[in-house]
N, CA, C and O of each residue as an XYZ file, in Angstrom:
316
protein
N     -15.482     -1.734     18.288
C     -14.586     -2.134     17.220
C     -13.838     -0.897     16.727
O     -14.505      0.026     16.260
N     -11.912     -0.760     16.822
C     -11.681      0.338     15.820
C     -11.981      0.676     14.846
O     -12.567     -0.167     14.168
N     -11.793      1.872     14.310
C     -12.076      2.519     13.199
C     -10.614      1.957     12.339
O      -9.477      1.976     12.810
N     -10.966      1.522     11.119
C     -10.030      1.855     10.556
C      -9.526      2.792      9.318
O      -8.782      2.690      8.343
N     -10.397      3.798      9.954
C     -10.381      5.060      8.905
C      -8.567      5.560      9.278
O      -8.109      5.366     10.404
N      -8.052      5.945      8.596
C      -6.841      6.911      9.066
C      -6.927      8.189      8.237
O      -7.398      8.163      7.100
N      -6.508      9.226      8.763
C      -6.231     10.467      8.012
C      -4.984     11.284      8.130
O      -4.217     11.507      9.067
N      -5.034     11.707      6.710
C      -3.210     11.885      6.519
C      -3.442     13.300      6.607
O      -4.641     13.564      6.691
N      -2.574     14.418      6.617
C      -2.358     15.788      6.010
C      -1.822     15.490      4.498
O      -1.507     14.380      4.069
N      -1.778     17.034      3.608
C      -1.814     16.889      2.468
C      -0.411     16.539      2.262
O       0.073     15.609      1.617
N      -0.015     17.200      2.743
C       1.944     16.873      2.947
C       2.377     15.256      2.456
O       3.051     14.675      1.605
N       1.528     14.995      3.572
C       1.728     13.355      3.216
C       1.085     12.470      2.572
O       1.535     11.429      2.092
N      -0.445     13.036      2.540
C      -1.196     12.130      0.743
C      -0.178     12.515     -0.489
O       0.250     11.621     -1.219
N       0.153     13.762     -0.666
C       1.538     13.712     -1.831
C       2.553     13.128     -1.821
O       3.127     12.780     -2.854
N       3.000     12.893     -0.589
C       4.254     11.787     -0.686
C       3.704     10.564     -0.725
O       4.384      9.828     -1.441
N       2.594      9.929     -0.179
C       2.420      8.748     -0.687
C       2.078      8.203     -1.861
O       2.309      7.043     -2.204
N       1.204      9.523     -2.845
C       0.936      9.640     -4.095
C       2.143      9.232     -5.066
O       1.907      8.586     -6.087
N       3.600      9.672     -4.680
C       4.149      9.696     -5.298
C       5.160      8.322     -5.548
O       5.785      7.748     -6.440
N       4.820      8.231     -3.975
C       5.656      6.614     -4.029
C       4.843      5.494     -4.315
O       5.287      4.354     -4.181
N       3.559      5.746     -4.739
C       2.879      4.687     -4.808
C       2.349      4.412     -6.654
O       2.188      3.380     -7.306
N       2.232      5.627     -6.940
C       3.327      6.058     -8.364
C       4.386      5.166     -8.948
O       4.490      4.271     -9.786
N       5.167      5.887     -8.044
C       6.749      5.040     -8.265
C       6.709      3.121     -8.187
O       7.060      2.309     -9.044
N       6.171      2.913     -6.886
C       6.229      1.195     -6.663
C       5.148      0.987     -7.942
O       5.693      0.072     -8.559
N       4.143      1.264     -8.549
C       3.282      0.632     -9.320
C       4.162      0.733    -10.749
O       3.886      0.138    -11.791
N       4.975      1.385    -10.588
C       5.507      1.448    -12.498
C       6.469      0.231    -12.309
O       6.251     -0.772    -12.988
N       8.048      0.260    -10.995
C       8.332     -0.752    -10.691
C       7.526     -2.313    -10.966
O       7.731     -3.327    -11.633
N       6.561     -1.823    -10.061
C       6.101     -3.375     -9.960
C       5.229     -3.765    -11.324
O       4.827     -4.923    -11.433
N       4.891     -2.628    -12.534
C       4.523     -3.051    -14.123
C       5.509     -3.675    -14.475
O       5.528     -4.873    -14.756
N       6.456     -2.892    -14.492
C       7.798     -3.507    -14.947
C       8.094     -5.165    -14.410
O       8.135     -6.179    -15.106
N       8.153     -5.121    -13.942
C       8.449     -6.537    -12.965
C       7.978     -7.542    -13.540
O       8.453     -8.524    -14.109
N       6.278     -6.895    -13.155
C       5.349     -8.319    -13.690
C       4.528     -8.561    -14.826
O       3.546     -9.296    -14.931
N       5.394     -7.419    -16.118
C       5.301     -7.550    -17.295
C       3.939     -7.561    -17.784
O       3.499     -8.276    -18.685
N       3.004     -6.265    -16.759
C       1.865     -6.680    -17.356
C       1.465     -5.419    -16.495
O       2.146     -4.677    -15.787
N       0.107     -5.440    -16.808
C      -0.698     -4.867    -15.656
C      -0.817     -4.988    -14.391
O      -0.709     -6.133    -13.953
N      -1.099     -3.751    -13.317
C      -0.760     -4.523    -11.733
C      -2.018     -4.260    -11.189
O      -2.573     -3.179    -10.992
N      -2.432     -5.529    -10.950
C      -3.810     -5.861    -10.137
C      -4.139     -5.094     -9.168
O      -3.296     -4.538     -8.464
N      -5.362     -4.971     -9.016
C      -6.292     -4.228     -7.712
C      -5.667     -5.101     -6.355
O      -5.642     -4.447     -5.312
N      -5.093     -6.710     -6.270
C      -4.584     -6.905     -5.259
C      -3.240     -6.325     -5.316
O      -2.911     -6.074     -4.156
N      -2.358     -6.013     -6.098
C      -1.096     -5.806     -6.390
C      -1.106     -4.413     -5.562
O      -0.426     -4.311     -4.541
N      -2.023     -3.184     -6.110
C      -2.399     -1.872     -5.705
C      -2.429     -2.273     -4.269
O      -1.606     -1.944     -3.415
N      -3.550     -3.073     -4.100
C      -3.375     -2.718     -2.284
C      -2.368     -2.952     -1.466
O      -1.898     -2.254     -0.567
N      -2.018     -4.222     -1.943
C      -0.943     -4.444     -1.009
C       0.525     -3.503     -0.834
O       1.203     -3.434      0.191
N       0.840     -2.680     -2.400
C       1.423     -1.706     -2.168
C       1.014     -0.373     -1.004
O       1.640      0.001     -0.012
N      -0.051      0.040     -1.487
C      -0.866      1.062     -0.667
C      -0.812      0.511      1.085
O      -0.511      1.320      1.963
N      -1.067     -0.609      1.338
C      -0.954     -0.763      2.447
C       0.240     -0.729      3.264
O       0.295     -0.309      4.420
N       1.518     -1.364      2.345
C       2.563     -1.691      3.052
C       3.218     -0.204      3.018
O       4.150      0.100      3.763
N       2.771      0.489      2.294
C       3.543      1.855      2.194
C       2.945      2.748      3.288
O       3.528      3.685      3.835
N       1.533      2.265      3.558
C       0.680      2.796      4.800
C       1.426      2.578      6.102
O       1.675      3.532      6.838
N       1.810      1.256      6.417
C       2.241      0.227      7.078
C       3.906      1.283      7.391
O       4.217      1.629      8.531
N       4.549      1.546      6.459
C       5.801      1.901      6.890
C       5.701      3.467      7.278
O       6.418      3.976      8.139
N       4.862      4.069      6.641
C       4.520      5.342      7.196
C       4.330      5.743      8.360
O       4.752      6.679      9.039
N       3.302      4.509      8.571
C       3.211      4.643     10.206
C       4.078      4.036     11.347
O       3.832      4.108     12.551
N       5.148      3.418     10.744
C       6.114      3.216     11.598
C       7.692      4.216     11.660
O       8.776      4.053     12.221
N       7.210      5.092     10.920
C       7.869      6.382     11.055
C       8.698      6.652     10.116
O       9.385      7.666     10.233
N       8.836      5.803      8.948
C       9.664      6.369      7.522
C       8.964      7.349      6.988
O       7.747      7.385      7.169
N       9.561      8.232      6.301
C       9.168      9.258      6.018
C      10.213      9.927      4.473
O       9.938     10.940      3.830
N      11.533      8.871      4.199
C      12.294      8.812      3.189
C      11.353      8.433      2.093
O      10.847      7.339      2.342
N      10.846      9.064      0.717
C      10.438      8.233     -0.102
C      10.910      7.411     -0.738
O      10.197      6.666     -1.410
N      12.297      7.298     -0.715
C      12.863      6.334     -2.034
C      12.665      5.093     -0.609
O      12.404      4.022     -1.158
N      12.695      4.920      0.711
C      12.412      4.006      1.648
C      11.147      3.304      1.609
O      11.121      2.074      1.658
N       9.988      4.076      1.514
C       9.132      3.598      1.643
C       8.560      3.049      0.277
O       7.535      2.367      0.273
N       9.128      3.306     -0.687
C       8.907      2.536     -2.055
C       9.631      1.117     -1.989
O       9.160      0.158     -2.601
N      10.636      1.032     -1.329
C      11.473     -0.046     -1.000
C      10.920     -1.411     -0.260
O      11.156     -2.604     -0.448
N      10.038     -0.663      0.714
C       9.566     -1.522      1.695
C       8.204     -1.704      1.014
O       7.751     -2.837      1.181
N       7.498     -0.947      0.350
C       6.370     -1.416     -0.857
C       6.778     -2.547     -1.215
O       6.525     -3.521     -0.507
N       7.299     -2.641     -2.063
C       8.138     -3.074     -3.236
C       8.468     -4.685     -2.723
O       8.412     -5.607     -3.537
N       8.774     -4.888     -1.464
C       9.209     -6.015     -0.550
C       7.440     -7.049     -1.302
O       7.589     -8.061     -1.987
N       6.366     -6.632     -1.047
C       5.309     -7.468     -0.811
C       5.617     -8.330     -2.464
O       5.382     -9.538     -2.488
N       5.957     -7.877     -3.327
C       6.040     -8.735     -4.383
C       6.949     -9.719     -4.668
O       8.105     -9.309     -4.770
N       6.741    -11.136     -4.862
C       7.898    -11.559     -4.722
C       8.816    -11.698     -5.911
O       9.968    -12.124     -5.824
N       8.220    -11.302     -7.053
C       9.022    -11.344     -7.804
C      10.262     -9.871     -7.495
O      11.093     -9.679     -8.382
N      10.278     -9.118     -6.482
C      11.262     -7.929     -6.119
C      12.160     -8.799     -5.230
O      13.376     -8.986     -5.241
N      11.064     -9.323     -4.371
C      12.172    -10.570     -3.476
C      13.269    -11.080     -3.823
O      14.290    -10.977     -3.142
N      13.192    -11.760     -5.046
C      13.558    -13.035     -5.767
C      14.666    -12.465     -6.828
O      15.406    -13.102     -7.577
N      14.541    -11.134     -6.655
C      15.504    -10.431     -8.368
C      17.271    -10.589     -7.659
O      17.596    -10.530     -6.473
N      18.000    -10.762     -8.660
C      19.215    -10.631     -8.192
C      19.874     -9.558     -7.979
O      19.977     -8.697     -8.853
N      20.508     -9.425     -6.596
C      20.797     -8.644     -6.153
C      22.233     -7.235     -7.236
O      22.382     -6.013     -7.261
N      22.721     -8.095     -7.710
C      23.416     -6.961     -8.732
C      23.080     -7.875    -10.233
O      23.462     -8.988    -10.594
N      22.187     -6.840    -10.896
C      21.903     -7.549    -12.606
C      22.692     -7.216    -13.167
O      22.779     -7.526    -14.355
């Protein structure tokens, strides 16, 4: 069975630190409240998720975070 341990360099636990930072204040904002331990992961993951498909832009990979909620889905495109 794989491992699904992964390991980052520090380089990049700080950039994910930071965008994951960033998507959790977003996504307070959003959902007018506190953001759940599922809310957290699914950010953390999808930001995992785009990392490893080779983004490496942070304001990108907060973007593609940001996608798993649908209330980000659903917002109109110019408010």
């Amino acid at each position: 069975m794989p491992s699904r341990s992964v390991r980052f360099d520090p380089a990049t636990i700080k950039l994910l630190d930071r965008c994951m930072t960033k998507a959790q204040q977003i996504a307070q904002a959003m959902e007018t409240g506190p953001v759940s331990p599922d809310i957290r992961h699914r950010l953390a993951s999808a930001l995992i998720e785009a990392f490893g498909r080779g983004e490496k832009d942070e304001a990108n990979l907060v973007e593609f975070a940001l996608r798993v909620l649908p209330a980000y889905r659903e917002r109109p495109l110019n408010p």
